[in-house]
C-alpha positions as a printed NumPy array, in Angstrom:
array([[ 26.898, 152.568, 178.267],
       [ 27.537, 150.433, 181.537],
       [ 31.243, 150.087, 180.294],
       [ 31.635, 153.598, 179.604],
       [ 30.835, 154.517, 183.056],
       [ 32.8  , 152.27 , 184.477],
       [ 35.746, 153.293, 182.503],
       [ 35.16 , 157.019, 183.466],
       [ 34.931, 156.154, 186.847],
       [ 38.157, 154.094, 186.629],
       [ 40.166, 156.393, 184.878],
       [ 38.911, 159.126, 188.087],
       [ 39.902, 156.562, 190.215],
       [ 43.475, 156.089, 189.016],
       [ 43.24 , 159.996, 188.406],
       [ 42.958, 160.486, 192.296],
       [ 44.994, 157.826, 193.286],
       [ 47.687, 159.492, 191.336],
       [ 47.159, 163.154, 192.344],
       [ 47.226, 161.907, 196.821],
       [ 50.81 , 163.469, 198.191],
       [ 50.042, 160.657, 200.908],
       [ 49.293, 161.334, 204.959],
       [ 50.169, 164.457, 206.111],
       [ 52.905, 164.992, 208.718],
       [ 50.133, 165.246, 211.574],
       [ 48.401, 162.141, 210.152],
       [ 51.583, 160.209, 210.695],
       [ 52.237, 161.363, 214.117],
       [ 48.721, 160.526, 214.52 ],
       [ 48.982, 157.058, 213.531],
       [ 52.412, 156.641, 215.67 ],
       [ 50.797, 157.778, 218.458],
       [ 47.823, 155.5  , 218.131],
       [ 50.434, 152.538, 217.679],
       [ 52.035, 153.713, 220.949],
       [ 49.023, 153.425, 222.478],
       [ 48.449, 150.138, 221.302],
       [ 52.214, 148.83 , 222.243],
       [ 51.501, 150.303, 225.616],
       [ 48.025, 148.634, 226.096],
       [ 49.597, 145.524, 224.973],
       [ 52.753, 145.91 , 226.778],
       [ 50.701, 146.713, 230.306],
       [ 49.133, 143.028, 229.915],
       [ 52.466, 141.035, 229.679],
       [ 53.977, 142.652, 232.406],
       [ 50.684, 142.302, 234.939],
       [ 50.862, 138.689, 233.46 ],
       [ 54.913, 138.655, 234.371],
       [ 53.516, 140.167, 237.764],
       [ 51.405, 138.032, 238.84 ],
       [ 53.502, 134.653, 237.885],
       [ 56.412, 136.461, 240.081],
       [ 54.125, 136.78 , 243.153],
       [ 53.789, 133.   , 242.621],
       [ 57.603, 131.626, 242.365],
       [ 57.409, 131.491, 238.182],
       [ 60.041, 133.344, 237.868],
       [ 60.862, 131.896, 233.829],
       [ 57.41 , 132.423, 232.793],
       [ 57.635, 135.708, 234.572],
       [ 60.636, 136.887, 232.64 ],
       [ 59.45 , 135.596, 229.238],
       [ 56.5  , 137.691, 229.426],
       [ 58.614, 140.596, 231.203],
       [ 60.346, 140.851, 227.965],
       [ 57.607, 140.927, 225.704],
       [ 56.429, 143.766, 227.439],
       [ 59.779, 145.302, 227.288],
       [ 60.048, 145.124, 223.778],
       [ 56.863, 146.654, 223.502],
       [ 57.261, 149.397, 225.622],
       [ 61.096, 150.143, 226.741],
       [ 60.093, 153.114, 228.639],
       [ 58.416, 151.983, 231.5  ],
       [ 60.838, 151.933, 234.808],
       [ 58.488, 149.616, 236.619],
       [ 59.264, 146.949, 233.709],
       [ 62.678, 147.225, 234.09 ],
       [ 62.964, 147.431, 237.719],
       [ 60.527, 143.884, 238.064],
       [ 63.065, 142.108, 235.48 ],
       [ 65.544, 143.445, 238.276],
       [ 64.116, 141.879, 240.741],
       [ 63.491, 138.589, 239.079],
       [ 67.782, 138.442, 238.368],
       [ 67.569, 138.907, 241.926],
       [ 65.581, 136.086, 243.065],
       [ 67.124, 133.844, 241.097],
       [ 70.576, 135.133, 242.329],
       [ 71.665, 137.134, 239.134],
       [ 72.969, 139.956, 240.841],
       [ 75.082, 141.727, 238.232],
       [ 72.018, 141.298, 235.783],
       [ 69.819, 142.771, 238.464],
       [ 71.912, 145.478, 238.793],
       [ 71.939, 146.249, 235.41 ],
       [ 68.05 , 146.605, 235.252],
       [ 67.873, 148.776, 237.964],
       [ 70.075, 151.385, 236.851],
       [ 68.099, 151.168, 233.796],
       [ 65.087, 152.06 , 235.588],
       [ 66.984, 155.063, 236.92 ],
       [ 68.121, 156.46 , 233.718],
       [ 64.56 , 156.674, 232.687],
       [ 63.262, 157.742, 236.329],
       [ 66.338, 159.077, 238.256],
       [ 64.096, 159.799, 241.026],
       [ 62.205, 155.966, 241.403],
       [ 62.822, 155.223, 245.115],
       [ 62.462, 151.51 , 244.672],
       [ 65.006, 150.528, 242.299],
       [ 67.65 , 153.106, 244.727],
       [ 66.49 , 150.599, 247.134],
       [ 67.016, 146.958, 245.605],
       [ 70.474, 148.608, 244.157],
       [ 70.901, 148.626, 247.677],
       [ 69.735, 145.47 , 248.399],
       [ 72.3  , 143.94 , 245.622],
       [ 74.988, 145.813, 247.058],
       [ 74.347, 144.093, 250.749],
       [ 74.293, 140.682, 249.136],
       [ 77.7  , 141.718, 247.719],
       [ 78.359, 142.551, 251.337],
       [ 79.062, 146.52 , 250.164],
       [ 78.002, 147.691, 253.085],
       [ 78.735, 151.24 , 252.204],
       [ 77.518, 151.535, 249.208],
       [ 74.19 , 149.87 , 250.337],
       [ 73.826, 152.199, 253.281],
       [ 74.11 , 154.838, 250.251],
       [ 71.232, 153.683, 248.251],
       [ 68.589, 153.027, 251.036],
       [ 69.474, 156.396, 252.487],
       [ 68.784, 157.992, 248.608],
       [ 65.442, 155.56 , 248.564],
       [ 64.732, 157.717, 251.899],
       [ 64.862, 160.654, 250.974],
       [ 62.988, 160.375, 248.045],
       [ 60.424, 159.005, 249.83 ],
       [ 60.95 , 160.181, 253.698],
       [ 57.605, 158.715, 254.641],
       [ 58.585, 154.965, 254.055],
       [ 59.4  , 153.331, 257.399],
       [ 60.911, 150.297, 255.458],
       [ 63.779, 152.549, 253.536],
       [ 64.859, 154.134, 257.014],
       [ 64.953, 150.614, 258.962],
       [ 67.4  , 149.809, 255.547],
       [ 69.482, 152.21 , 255.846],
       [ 69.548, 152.373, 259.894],
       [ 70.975, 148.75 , 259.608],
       [ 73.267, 149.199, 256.882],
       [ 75.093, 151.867, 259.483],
       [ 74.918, 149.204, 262.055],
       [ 76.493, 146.672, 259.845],
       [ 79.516, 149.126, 259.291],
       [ 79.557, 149.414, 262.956],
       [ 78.101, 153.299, 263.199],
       [ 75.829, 152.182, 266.258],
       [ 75.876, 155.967, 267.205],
       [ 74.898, 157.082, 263.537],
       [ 72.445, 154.619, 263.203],
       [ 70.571, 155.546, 266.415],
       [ 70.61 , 158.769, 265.868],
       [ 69.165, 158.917, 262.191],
       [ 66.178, 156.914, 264.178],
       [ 65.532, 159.103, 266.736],
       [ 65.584, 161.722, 264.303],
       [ 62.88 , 160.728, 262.404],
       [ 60.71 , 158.754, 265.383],
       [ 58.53 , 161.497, 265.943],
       [ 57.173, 160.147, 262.142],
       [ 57.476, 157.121, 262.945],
       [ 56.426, 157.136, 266.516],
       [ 54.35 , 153.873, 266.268],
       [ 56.328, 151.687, 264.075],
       [ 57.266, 148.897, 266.364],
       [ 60.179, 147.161, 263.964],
       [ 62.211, 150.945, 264.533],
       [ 61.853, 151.016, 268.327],
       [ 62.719, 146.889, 267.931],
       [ 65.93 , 148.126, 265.592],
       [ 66.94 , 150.517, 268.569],
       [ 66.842, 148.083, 271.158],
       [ 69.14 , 145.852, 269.242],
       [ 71.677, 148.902, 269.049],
       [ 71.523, 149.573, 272.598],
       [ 72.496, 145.799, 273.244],
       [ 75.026, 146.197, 270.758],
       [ 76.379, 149.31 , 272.392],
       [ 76.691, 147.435, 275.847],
       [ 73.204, 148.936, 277.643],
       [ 70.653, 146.224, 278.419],
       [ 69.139, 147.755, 280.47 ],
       [ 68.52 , 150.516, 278.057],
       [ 67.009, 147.976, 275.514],
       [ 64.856, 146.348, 277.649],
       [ 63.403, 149.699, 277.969],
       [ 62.832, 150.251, 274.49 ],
       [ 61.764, 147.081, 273.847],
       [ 59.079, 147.614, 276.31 ],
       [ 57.94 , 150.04 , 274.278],
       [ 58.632, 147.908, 271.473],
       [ 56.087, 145.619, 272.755],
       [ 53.621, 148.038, 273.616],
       [ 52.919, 148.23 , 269.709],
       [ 53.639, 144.782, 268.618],
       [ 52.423, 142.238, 271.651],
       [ 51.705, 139.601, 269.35 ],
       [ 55.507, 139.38 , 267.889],
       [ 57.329, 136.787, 269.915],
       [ 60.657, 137.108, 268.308],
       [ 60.305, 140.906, 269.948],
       [ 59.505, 138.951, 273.259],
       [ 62.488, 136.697, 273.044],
       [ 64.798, 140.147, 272.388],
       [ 62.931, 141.864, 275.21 ],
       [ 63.663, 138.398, 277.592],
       [ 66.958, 138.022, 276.698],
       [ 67.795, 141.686, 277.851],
       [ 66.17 , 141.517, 280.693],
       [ 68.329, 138.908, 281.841],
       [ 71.387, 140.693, 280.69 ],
       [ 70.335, 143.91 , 282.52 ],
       [ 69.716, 141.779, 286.064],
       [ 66.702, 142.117, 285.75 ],
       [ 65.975, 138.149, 286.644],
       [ 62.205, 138.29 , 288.295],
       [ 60.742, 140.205, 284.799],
       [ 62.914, 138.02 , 282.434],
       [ 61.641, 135.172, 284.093],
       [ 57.839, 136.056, 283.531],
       [ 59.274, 137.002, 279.942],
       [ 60.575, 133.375, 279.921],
       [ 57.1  , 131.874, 280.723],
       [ 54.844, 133.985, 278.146],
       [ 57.227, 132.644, 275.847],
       [ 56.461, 128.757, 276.954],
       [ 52.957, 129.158, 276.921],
       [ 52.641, 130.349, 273.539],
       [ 55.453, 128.319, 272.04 ],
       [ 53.828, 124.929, 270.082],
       [ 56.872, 123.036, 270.95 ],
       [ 59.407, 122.097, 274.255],
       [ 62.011, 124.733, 273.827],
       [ 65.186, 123.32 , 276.294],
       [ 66.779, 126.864, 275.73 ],
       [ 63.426, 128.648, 277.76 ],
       [ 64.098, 125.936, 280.512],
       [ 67.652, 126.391, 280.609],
       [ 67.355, 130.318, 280.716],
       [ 64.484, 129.772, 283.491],
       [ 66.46 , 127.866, 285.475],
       [ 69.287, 130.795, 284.71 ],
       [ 66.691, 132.882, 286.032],
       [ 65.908, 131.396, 289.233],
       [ 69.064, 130.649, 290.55 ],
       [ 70.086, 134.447, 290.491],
       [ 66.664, 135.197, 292.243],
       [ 67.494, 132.408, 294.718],
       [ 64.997, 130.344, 293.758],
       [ 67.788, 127.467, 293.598],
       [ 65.705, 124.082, 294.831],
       [ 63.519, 124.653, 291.533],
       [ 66.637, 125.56 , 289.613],
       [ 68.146, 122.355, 290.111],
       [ 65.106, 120.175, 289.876],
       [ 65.263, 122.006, 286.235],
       [ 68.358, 121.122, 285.508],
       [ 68.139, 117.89 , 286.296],
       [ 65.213, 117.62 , 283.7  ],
       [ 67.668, 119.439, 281.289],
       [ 70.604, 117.1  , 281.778],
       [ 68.545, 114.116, 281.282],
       [ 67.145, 115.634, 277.501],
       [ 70.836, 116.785, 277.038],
       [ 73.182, 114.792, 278.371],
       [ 76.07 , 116.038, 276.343],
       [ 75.787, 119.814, 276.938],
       [ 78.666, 120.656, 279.27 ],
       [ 77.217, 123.959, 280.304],
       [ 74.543, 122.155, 282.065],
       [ 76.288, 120.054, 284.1  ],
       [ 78.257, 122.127, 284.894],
       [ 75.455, 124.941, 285.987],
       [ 73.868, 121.699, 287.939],
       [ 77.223, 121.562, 289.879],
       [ 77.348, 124.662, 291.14 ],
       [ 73.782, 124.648, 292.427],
       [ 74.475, 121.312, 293.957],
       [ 77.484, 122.889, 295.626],
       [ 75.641, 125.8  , 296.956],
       [ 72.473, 123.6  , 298.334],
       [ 75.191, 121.36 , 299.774],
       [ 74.336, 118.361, 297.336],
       [ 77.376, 116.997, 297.358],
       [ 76.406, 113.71 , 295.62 ],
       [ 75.114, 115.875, 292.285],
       [ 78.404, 117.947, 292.983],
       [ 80.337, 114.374, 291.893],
       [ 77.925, 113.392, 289.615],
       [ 77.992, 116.167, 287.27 ],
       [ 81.787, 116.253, 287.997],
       [ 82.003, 113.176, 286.864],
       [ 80.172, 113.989, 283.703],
       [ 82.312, 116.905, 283.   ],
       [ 85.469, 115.675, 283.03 ],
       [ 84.037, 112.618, 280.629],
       [ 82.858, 115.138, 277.911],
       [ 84.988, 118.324, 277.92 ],
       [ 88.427, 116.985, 279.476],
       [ 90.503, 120.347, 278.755],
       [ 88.074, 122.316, 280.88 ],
       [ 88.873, 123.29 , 284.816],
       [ 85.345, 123.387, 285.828],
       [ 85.068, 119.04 , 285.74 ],
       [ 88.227, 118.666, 288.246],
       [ 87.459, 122.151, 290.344],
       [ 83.607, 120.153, 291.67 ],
       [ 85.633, 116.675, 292.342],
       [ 87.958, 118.334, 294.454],
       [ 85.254, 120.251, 295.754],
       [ 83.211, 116.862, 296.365],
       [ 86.663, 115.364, 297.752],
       [ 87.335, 117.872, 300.413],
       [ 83.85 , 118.141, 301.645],
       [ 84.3  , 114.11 , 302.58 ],
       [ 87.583, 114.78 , 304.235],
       [ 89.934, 113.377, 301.41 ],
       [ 92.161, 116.246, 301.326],
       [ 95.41 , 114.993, 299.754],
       [ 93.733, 114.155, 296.509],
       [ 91.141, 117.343, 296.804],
       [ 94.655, 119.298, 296.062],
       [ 95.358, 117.126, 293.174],
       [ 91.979, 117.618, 291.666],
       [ 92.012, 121.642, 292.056],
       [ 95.647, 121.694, 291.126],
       [ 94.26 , 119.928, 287.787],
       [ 91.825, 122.65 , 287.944],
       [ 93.978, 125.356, 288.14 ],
       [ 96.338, 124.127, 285.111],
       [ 93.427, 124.664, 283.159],
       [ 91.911, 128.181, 284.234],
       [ 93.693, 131.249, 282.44 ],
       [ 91.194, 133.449, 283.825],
       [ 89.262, 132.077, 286.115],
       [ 90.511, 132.611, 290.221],
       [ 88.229, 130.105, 291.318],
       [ 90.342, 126.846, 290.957],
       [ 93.583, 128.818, 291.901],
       [ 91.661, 130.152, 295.272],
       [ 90.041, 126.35 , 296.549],
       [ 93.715, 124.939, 295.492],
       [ 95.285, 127.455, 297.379],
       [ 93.299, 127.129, 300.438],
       [ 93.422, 123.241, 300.341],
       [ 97.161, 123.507, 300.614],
       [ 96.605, 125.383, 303.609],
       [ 94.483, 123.124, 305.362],
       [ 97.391, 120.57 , 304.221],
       [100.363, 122.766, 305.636],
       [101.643, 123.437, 302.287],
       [101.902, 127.521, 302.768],
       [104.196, 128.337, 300.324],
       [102.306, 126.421, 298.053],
       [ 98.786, 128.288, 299.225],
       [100.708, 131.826, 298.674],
       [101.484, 130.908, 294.917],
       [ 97.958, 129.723, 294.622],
       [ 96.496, 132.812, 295.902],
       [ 98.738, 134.972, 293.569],
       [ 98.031, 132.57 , 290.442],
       [ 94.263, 133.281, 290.952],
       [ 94.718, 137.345, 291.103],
       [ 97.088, 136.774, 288.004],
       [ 94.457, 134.867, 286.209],
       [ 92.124, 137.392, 287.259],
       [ 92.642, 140.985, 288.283],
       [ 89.847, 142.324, 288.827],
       [ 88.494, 139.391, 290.976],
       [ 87.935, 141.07 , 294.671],
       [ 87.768, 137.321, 296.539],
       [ 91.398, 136.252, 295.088],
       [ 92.356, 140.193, 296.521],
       [ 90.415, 139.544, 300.022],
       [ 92.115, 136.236, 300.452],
       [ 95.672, 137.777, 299.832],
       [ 94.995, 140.776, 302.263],
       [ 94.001, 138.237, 304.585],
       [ 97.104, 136.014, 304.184],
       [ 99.16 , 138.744, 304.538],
       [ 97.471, 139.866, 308.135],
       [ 98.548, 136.563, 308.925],
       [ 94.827, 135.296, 309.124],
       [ 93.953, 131.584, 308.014],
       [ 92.297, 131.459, 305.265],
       [ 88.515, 129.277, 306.273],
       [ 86.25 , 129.092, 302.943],
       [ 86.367, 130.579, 299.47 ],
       [ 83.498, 132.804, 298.982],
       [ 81.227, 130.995, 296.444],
       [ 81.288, 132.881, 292.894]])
């Protein structure tokens, strides 16, 4: 009986197995939509795996499971544009570029891979083209400060100064406290020849970000280009006090600073500190010359001289402060030898040409004082003591002192 029944039910069995027509055409969309799912879920776990091992340099590991979750799940622009930048940190760039137009053709609109094309295309020094794909990342998304300060200095670096300020100000009522803007306009304005206009804005530069010293050092450094000696100086010191090392270039600029306030006695006992820590810079002892000259210190006037002419041979300024240092002790014959040495070497500097020229008056030589004189206006035009000394000569006045430069 048991074996009966089991054979009836058997023979059902293999009787319904054999009448199915199989899953319906919902029932397999169904199913590929459940396996979708699944891919996905799967697919979302590599790549915040590939994620995180990117945000900590593993940049193979980060791929391999990058492309696990790509072949998972091909649709997702975020997984394409990470592999792009992953190419780019390890300095793939055409690969890069490949997987961020990939993330475009599945999200023509996806801001961020517009703006790494952009980055790829200023490592290939594609200036234009760059400029063209931060300013497409900003306009998709006209509220990110970072895509405008792109595409502002993309314009600067194909020398638009004017186009780049202007798509700034444009937009700075937005971004009216976003320091690194008002920092990128500054740096145009001292581009553009306007100091004094940048020290300005990086005032106002500061006035958001106090705490950023390389803002300082901009702000400093145009202060002293617009004149404006007494406020680069404190700019100077802020910088000292919060730098954790010696920085010679502060001290140098300080002592820049003082001298052109007048403040020369501390000047020089600064760069007398700076010539002993570098006693191969030329510009310092040369600087320390000059200050010498003008205090009258004619024994660091032939020091430094003598250091000048040791280490930088083919320059004027070594011979000009020994014939300086000569004359002032009365030895006037070889004073004109040293600032005729001087004057060989000055193309376009009136300086040498003016002391020679008046030497070889004090030494009778007028003829050779006149040519002197005219060398120096030659050499520079637009100098008005080489012009004064020439209307002078040619009122038939003698010619006393050069006026110091």
């Amino acid at each position: 009986m048991r074996s009966f029944i089991l054979g009836v039910v058997a023979a059902g069995g293999i009787m319904m197995v054999g009448g199915c027509n199989g899953p319906t055409k919902a029932g397999k969309e169904a199913r590929t939509q459940a396996n979708d799912r699944m891919n996905l879920v799967s697919a979302q776990v590599s790549y915040d795996q590939a994620r995180q091992l990117y945000e900590t340099g593993q940049f193979e590991r980060a791929e391999r499971e990058l492309t696990v979750a790509i072949n998972r799940f091909a649709k997702a622009p975020e997984y394409h544009l990470l592999h792009g930048r992953i190419k780019l940190e390890t300095h793939n760039l055409e690969a890069a570029l490949a997987c961020f137009h990939t993330a475009l053709e599945i999200k023509p609109d996806y801001a961020q891979a517009h703006y790494f094309i952009g980055i790829v295309n200023q490592r290939w020094s594609d200036d234009d083209a760059s400029y063209q794909a931060y300013h497409r990342a900003f306009e998709i998304e006209p509220t990110n400060g970072q895509y405008l300060l792109a595409a502002a200095e993309s314009l600067i670096a194909l020398n638009q100064l004017d186009e780049a300020q202007n798509l700034i100000e444009s937009k700075l009522g937005y971004f009216e406290h976003n320091g690194a803007l008002r920092q990128l306009q500054g740096q145009i304005a001292m581009l553009q020849g306007d100091p004094r206009k940048a020290a300005d804005i990086y005032g106002q530069a500061r006035l958001l970000n106090p705490d950023d010293d390389m803002l300082l050092e901009e702000l400093m450094w145009s202060q002293y280009a617009a004149g404006l000696y007494g406020q680069a100086h404190e700019s100077v010191q802020r910088l000292e006090l919060r730098s954790k090392t010696e920085r010679t270039d502060l001290t140098h600029l300080k002592a820049r600073c003082l001298t052109m306030m007048n403040r020369t006695t501390e000047a020089r006992e600064l760069y007398l500190s700076l010539t002993r820590l570098s006693p191969s810079d030329v510009e310092l002892w040369c600087e320390l010359a000059a200050i010498a000259w003008e205090l009258g210190d004619y024994r660091r006037v032939a020091q430094a001289s003598v250091e000048v002419i040791a280490l930088a041979p083919d320059r004027f300024e070594g011979y000009m402060f020994r014939g300086i240092n000569e004359r002032q002790k009365g030895n006037l014959t070889a004073a004109v030898g040293f600032f005729r040495q001087a004057a060989e070497r000055s193309q376009t500097n009136a300086m040498p040409h003016l002391l020679l020229g008046q030497a070889c008056e004090e030494a009778g030589e007028r003829e050779a004082a006149l040519l002197a004189y005219n060398d120096g206006l030659a050499a520079e035009p637009q100098s008005t003591e080489a012009a004064e000394l020439l209307r002078r000569w040619n009122e038939g006045q003698r010619i006393t002192s050069v006026p110091n430069e």
